[in-house]
C-alpha positions as CSV (number, residue, x, y, z in Angstrom):
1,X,0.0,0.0,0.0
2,X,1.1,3.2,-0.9
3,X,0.1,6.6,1.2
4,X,1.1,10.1,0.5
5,X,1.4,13.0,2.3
6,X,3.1,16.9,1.7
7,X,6.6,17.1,2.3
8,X,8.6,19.9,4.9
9,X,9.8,20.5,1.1
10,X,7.7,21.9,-1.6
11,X,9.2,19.9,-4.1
12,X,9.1,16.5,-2.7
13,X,6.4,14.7,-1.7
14,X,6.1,12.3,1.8
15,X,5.5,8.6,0.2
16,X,5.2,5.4,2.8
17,X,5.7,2.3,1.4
18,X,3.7,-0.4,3.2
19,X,3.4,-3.9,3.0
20,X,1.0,-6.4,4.8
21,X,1.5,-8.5,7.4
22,X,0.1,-11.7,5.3
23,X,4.0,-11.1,3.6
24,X,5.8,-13.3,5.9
25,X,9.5,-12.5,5.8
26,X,12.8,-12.0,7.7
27,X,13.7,-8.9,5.6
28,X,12.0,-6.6,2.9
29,X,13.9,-4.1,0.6
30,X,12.3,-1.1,-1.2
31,X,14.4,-1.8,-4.4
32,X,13.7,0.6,-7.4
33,X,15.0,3.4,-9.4
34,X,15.1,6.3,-6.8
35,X,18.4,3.9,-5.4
36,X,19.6,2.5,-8.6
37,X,17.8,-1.3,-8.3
38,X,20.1,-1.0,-5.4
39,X,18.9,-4.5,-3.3
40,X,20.2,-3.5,0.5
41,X,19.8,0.2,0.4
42,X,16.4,0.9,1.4
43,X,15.2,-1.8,4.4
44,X,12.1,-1.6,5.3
45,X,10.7,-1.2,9.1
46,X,8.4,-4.3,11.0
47,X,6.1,-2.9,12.9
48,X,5.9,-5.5,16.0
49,X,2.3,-4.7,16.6
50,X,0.8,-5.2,13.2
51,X,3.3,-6.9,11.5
52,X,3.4,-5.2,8.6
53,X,6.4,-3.6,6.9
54,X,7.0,0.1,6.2
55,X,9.8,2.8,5.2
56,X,8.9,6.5,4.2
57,X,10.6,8.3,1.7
58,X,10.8,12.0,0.0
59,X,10.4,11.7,-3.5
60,X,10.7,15.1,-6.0
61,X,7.3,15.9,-6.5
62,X,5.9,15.3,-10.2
63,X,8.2,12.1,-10.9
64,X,7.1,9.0,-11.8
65,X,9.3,6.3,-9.5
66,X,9.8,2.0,-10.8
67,X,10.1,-0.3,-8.0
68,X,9.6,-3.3,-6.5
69,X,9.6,-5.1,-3.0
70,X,12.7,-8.0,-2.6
71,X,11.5,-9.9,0.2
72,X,14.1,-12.2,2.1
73,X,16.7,-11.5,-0.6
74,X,15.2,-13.7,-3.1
75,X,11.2,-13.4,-3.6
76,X,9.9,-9.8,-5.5
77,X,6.7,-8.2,-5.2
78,X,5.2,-5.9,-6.2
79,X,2.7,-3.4,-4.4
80,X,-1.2,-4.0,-4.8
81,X,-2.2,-0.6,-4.3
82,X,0.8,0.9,-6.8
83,X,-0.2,4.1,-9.2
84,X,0.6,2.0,-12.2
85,X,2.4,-1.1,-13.5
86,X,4.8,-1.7,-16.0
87,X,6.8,-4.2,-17.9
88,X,10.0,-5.1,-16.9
89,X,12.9,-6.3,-19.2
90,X,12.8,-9.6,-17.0
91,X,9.3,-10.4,-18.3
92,X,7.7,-9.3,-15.0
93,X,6.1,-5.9,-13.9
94,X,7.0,-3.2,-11.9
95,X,5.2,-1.2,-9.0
96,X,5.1,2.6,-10.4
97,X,4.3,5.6,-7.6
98,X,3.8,8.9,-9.2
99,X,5.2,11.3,-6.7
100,X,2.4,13.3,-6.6
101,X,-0.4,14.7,-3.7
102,X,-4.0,13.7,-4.3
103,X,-6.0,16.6,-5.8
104,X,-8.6,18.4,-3.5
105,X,-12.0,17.8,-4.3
106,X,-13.9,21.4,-4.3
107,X,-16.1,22.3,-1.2
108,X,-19.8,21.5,-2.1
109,X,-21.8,24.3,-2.4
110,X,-23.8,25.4,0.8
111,X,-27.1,24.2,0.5
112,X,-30.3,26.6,0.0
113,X,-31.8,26.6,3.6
114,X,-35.2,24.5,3.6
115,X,-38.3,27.3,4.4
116,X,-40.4,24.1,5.8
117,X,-37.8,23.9,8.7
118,X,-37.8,26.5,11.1
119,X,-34.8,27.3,13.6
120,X,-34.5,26.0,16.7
């Protein structure tokens, strides 16, 4: 699951990466092209009370990020909740996050008071 929230920065935006606990594994590694595919770079977090996994990033707002998930240095997966998927050159896909906030919906407009209901 991805989440995404503003940055301290205005250029970067706050992304958690977060897998569930029904991934069993010693060790998970955020593995994609923000860290050069790099395998060990990124280790992701258990949390003891949920067991899921987790690490947070800052990504440069408006980029489009490839990754994956390298569970116990040997199994990948990739994220069920992901912006988009691609194919990879090892006939498999990729995760995709597009480092971007979720767009405001616009406040409704007030509605017209009812003349049958009187104020209390």
């Amino acid at each position: 699951m991805i989440t995404k929230a503003p940055s301290r920065h205005p250029n970067k935006v706050r992304v958690r990466f977060q897998l569930p606990p029904a991934i069993w594994a010693d060790q998970v590694h955020l593995v994609g092209d923000f860290n050069g595919w790099s395998r060990t770079s990124h280790p992701l977090t258990c949390d003891r009370n949920d067991g899921s996994w987790y690490i947070t990033l800052e990504l440069e707002r408006g980029h489009r990020y490839e990754f994956r998930y390298l569970v116990n240095g040997r199994e990948w997966h990739n994220d069920w909740k992901a912006d988009e998927y691609v194919a990879n050159p090892y006939g498999a896909t990729n995760s995709v996050v597009i480092a971007e906030l979720p767009k405001e919906e616009p406040p409704l407009p007030e509605a017209e008071p009812d003349p049958a209901v009187q104020p209390a």
